[in-house]
C-alpha positions in Angstrom: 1.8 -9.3 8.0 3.6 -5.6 8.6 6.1 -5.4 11.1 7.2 -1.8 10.1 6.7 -1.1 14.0 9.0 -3.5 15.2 11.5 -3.1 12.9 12.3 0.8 11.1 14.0 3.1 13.7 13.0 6.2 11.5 9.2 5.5 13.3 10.6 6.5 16.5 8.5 10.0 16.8 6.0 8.8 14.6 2.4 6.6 16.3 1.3 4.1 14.1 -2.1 2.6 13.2 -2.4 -0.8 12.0 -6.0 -1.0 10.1 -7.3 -4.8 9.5 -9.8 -7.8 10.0 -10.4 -8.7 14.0 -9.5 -12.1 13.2 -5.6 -10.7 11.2 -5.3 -8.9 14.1 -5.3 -11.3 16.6 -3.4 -13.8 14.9 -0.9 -11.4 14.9 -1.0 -10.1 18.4 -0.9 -14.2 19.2 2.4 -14.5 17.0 4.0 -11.2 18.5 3.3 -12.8 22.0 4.9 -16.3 21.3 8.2 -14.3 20.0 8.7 -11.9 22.9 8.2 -15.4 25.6 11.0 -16.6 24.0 14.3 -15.4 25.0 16.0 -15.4 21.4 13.6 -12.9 20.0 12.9 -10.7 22.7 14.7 -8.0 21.5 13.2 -8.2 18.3 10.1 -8.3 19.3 9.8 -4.8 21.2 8.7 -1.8 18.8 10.8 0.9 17.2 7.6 3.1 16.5 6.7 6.0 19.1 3.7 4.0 19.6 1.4 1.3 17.9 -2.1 1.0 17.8 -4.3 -2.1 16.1 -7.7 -1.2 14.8 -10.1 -4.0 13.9 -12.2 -2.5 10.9 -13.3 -3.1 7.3 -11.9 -0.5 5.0 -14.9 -1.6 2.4 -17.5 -0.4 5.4 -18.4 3.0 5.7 -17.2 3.6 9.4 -13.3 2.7 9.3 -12.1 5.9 9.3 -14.3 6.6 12.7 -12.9 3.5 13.8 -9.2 4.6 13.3 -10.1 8.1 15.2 -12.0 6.7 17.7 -8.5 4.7 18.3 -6.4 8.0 18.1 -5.7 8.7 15.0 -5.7 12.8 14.5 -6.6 13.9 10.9 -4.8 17.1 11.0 -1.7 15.4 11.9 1.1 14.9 8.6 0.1 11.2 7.9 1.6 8.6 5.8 -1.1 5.6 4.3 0.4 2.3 3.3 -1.9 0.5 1.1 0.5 -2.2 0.5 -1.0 -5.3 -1.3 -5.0 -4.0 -0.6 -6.6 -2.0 -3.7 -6.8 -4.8 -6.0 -8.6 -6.9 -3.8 -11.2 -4.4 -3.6 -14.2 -3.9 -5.7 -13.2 -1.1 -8.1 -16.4 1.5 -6.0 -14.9 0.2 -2.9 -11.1 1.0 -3.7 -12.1 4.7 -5.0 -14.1 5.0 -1.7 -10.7 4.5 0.4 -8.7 6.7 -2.2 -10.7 9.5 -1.8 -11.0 9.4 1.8 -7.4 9.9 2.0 -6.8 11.8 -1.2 -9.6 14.5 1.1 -6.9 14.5 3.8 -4.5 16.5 2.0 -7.1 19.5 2.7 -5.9 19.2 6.4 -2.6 18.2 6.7 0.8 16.6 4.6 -0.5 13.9 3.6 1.5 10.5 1.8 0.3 7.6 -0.1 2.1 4.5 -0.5 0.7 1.8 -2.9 0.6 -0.5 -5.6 -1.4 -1.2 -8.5 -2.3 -3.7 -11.1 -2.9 -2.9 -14.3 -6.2 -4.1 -16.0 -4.0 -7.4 -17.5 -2.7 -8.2 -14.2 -6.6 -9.0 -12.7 -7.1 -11.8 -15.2 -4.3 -13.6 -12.9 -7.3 -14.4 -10.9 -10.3 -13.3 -11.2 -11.8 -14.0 -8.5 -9.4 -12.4 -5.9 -8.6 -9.7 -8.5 -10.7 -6.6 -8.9 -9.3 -3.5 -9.1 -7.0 -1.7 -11.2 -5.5 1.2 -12.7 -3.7 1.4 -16.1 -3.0 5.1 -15.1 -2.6 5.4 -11.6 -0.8 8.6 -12.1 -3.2 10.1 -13.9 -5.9 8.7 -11.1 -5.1 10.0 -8.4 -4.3 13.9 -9.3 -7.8 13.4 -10.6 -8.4 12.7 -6.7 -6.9 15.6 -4.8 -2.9 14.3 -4.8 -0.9 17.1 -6.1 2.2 14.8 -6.8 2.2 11.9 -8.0 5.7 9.1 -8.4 5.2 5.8 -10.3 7.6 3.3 -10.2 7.6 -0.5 -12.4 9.6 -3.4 -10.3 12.8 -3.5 -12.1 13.2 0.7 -12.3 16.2 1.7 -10.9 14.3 2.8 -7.4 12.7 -0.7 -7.4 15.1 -3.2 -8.6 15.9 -4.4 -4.7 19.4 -5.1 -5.9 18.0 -8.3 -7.7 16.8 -7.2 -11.2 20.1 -7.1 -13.3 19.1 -9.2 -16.2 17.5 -7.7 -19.0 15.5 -10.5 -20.1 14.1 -10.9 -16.6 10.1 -10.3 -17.0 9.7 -7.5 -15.1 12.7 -5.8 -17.4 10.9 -6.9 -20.4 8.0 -5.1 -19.8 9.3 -2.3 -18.6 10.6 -1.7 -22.3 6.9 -1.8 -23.7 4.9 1.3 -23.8 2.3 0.8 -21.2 -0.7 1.7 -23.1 0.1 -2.1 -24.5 -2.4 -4.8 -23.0 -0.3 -8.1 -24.5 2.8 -8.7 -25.5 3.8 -7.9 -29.5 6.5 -10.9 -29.3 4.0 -13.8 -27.8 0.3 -12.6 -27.3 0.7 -12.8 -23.4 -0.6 -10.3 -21.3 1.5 -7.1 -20.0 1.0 -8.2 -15.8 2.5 -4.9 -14.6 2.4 -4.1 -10.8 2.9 -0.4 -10.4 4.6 1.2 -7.2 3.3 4.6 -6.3 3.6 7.6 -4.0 1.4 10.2 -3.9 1.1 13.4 -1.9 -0.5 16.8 -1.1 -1.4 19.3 1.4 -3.1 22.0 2.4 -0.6 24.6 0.9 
């Protein structure tokens, strides 16, 4: 669970929306609770954002995004969307839905996207929970509205998170293979590649 809020000083001037099932929230609220009665983590638990705000809502239902305004959220405000671990568990109409409601928002105001993507080899991890994908998400989401586009394979040097030194780690590996490739020229296994991307565009 995110705890962005409680935790970045850089969110001081900055409200933020927490979108997720009824059930996720509360769980959460009921774990946020239990750390601030206790004496060791009060601290810890009081917010750094400017303000915080939970909305119960199904991003693969058609009234989220009334949801999240109805709870304060201003569309015309610079906004930054963290779709952190969500698109691939979406159905691939349902995923493109929430892209291009936010990709739409860059007709109003700044607007940021911060994601991550499996590629088409990564979903037959499990397919079952597994749905979505992009081979190309930088070509996907210009296609959308987003005027610039960053992607970013973990091991790069912007997302090695001081851990990926060796070369032969997997994620290293891959990141040697042209992406176009689906399995690996050396074994036959499948290219799994999680992409990290940030988007963005506005009105001017």
């Amino acid at each position: 669970m995110d705890a962005r809020a409680y935790r970045l000083k850089c969110l001081k001037e900055s409200d933020v929306f927490e979108v997720d099932f009824a059930e996720v929230l509360q769980m959460k609220t009921t774990i946020i609770q239990a750390a601030t009665e206790s004496t060791n983590y009060r601290q810890h638990a009081m917010t750094t954002a400017k303000s915080l705000h939970r909305v119960a809502a199904d991003i693969t239902d058609h009234d989220w995004l009334q949801k999240l305004e109805k709870s304060g959220f201003i569309p015309e405000k610079n906004t930054v969307w963290v779709l952190e671990g969500v698109l691939y568990y979406l159905s691939h109409s349902n995923a493109m839905e929430v892209l291009k409601i936010i990709a739409d928002n860059c007709t109003i105001a700044h607007t940021v996207l911060l994601a991550d993507f499996m590629n088409k080899s990564s979903t037959t991890l499990s397919s079952s929970l597994f749905h979505f994908y992009s081979d190309w998400p930088d070509h996907l989401l210009p296609s959308l509205g987003f005027s610039d586009v960053k992607l970013s394979q973990i091991g790069d040097p912007d997302a090695h998170f001081g851990l990926l030194h060796d070369p032969l780690n997997l994620f290293n590996k891959l990141r040697s293979l042209p992406r176009s490739l689906q399995t690996h020229p050396d074994d036959g296994t499948p290219c799994c590649r999680l992409y990290l991307v940030k988007a963005s565009g506005s009105p001017n």
